[in-house]
N, C-alpha and C positions, 0 to 999 in steps of 0.2 A: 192248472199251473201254466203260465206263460215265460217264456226266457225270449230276449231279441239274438236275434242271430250275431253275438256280437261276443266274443274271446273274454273281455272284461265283465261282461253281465254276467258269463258262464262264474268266472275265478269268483265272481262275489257272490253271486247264488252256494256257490260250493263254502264259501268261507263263512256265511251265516247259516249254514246249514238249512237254507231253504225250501229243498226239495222234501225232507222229512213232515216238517209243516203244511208246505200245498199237498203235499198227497196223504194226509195225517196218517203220515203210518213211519215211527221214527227210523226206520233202515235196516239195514244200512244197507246205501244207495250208492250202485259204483258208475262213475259218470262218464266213462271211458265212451260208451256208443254216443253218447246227448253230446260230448266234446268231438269226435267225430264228424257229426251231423252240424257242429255250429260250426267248422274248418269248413266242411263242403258248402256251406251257406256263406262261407264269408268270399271263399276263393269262387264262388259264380255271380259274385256280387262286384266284383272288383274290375273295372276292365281291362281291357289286352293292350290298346292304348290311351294315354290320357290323353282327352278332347273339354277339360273343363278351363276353364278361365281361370289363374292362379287368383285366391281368396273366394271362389264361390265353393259353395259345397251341395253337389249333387244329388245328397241324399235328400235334402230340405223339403224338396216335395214328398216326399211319402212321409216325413212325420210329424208334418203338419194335420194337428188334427186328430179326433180320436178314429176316423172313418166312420162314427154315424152319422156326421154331419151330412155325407156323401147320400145317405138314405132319405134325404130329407125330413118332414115334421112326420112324427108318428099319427097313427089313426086316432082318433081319438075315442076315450070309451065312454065319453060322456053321452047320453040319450036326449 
C-alpha cells in the first residue's frame, strides 16, 4: 500500500476505505498512528522560512516522474 505524505491523500484513503483493500484484510483499521506519521511528514516538509518565488512551487522536482526514470534503461533479458 502506498499513501503520499499528504493530509488530503490520508482523508480520502480513509473515506474509500482503502486501506482494507491494499491490505486485503477488511479491518477494521484505526488510522490515528498512519495520520500521526502523515503530520510529522508534512510539518518536516514545510520550511521555517519561505525563500520560493510567489507562483513556483517547490515541490515540482520530486514529482516529476515515476523515479525509475532516474535508474535508467533496464538490463535487458533478451540473449
Amino acid at each position: 500500500a502506498w499513501l503520499h505524505p499528504d493530509q488530503r491523500c490520508l482523508e480520502l484513503a480513509v473515506k474509500r476505505r482503502a486501506f482494507g483493500r491494499a491490505l486485503r484484510n477488511p479491518g477494521p483499521w484505526g488510522t490515528e498512528d498512519v495520520a500521526r506519521a502523515v503530520a510529522r511528514a508534512t510539518e518536516q516538509d514545510q520550511p521555517q522560512h519561505s525563500t520560493t518565488v510567489p507562483g513556483t512551487d517547490p515541490g515540482a522536482d520530486r514529482r516529476q516522474g515515476s523515479g525509475l526514470e532516474a535508474d535508467g534503461d533496464p538490463m535487458s533479458t533478451h540473449r
